[in-house]
C-alpha positions as CSV (number, residue, x, y, z in Angstrom):
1,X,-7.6,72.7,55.6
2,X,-5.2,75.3,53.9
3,X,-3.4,77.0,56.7
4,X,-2.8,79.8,54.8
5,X,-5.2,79.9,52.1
6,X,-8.3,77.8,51.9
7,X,-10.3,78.5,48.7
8,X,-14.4,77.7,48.6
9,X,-15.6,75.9,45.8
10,X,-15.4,77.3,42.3
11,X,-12.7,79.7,43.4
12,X,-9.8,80.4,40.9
13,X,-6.8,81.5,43.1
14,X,-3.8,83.2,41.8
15,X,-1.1,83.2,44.1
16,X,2.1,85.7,42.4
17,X,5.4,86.1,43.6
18,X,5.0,84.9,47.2
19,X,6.5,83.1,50.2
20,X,4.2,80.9,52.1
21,X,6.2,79.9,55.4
22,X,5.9,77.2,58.1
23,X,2.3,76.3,57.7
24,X,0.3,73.8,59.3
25,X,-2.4,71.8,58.8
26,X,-4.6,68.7,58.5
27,X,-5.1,68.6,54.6
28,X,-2.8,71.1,52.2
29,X,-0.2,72.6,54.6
30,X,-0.7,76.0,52.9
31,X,-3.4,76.2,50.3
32,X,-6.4,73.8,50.0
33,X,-8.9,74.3,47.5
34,X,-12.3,71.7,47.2
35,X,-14.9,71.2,45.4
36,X,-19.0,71.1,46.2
37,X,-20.7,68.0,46.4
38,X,-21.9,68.4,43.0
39,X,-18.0,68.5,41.9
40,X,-18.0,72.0,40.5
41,X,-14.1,72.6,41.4
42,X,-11.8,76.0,40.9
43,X,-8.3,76.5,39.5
44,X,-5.3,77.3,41.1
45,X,-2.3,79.2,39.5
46,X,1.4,79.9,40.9
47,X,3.8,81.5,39.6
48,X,7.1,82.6,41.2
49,X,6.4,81.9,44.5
50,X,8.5,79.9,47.2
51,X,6.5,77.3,49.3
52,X,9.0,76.3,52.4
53,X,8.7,74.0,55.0
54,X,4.8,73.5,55.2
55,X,3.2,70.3,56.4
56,X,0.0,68.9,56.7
57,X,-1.0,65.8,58.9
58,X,-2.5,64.2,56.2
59,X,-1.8,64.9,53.2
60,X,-0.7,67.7,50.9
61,X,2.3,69.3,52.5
62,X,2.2,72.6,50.5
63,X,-0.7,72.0,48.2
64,X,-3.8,70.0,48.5
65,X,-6.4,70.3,45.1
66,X,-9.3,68.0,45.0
67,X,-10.5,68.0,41.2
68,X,-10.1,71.4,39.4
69,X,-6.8,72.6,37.5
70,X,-3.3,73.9,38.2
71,X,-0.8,76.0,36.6
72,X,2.7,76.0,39.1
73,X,5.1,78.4,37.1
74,X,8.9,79.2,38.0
75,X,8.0,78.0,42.2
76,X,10.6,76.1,44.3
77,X,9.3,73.9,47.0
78,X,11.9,73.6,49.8
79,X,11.7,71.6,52.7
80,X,13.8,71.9,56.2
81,X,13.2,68.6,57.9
82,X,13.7,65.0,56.3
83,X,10.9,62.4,55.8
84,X,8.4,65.2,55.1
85,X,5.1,64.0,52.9
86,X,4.8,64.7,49.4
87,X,4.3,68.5,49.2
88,X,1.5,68.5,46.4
89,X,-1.4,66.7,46.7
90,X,-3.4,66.5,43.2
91,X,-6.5,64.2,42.6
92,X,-8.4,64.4,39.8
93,X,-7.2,67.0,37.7
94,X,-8.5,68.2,34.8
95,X,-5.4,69.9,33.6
96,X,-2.2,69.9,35.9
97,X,0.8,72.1,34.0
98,X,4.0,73.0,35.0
99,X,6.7,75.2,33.9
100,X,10.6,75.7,34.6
């Protein structure tokens, strides 16, 4: 889970002006972030950062959220190869925004 970044429960990440590169993994290539058992999820927010060619086996090719919010602000998601899976994976949210 989360290759790069794999955030414990009721974690609020911030991730600012970054490149996360080439990542692999079974759930949320680069950054995974769930919940307890008792559903108390975190927040995730992105802003200017550049998510490039990350995959995950599963699901969640860049990002992978279980429950929780996000915020993805001015990020490009770029992938190399073709046929790649959906690069954010997002179930429930309680507040998904972005903005271009």
């Amino acid at each position: 889970r989360g290759a790069a970044i794999r955030g414990q429960p009721q974690a609020d990440v911030v991730i600012r002006r970054s490149i996360l590169r080439n990542n692999r993994a079974g759930v949320g290539g680069a950054i995974s972030l769930f919940p307890t058992d008792k559903g108390a999820a975190g927040s995730l927010f992105v802003e200017q950062t550049t998510f490039e060619n990350n995959r995950a086996v599963l699901s969640g090719g860049a990002i992978r959220l279980a429950e929780g919010s996000v915020v993805i602000v001015a990020t490009t998601f770029e992938v190399i190869k073709r046929n790649v899976e959906a690069q954010l994976m997002l179930y429930p949210l309680r507040r998904l925004n972005l903005i271009f």
